[in-house]
MIVOZA-579780 format. One record per residue (C-alpha): x, y, z; residue number from 0. Coordinates in pm, 1 decimal. Each point is the difference from the previous one (the first is absolute). Layout:
<recs>
{rec {X Y Z} NUM};
...
</recs>
This chain:
<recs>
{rec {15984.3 6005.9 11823.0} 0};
{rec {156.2 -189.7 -266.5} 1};
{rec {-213.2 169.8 -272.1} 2};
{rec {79.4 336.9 121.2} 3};
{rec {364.3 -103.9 9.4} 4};
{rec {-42.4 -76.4 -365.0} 5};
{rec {-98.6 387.7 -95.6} 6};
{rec {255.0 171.0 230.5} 7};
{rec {354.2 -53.1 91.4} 8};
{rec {47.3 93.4 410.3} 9};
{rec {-168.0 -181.6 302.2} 10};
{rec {-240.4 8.3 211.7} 11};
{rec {-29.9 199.3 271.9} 12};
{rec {-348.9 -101.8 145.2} 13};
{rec {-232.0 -279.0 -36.3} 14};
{rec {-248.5 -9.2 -254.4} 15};
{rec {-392.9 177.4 126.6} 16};
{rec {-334.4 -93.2 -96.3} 17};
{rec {-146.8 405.0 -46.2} 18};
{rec {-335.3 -71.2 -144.2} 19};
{rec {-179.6 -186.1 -223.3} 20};
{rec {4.8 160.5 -353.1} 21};
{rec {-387.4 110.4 -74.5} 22};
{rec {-45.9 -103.2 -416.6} 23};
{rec {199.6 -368.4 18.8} 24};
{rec {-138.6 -47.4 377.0} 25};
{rec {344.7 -139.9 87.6} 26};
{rec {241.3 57.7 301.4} 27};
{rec {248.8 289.6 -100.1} 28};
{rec {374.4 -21.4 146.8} 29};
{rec {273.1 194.0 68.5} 30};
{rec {356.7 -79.1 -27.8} 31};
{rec {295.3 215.9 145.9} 32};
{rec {325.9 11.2 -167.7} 33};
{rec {310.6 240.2 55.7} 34};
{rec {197.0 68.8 -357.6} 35};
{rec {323.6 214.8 52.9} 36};
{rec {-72.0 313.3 231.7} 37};
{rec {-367.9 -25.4 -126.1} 38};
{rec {-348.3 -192.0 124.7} 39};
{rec {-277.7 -160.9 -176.2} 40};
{rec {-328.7 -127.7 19.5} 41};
{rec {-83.0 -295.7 -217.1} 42};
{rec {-396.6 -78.7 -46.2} 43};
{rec {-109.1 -325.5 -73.2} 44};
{rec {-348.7 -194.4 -48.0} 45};
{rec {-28.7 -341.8 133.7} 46};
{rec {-262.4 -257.4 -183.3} 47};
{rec {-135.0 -321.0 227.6} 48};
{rec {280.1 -225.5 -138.0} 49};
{rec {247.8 234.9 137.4} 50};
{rec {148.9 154.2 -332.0} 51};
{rec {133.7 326.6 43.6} 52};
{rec {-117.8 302.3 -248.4} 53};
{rec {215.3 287.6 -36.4} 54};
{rec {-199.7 326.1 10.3} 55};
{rec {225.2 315.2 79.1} 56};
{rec {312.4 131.1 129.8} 57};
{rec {90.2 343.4 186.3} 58};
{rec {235.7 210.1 -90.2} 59};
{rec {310.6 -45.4 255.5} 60};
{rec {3.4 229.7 304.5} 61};
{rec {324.7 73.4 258.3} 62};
</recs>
């Protein structure tokens, strides 16, 4: 949470979700929810063993 409050200015509007684990690293890929204005994104991160967070992608914002 606190790295994806780093990127983008809002809040949270659900918890953070394992989806999958990302196939060429082999690591657990997560999602973060945040609410910016009028508009939602999805943040996409990659977690290592020593729990560092790894930005990968954002989505473009959505009503």
């Amino acid at each position: 949470m606190d790295a994806s409050s780093s990127i983008m200015e809002g809040s949270s509007f659900q918890r953070p979700r394992v989806l999958k684990r990302h196939h060429p690293s082999k690591r657990k890929e997560v999602a973060t929810y945040f609410e910016s204005s009028d508009l939602y994104y999805t943040l996409f991160w990659i977690v290592s063993d020593d729990c560092e967070a790894g930005f990968i992608k954002r989505t473009k914002g959505k009503h």
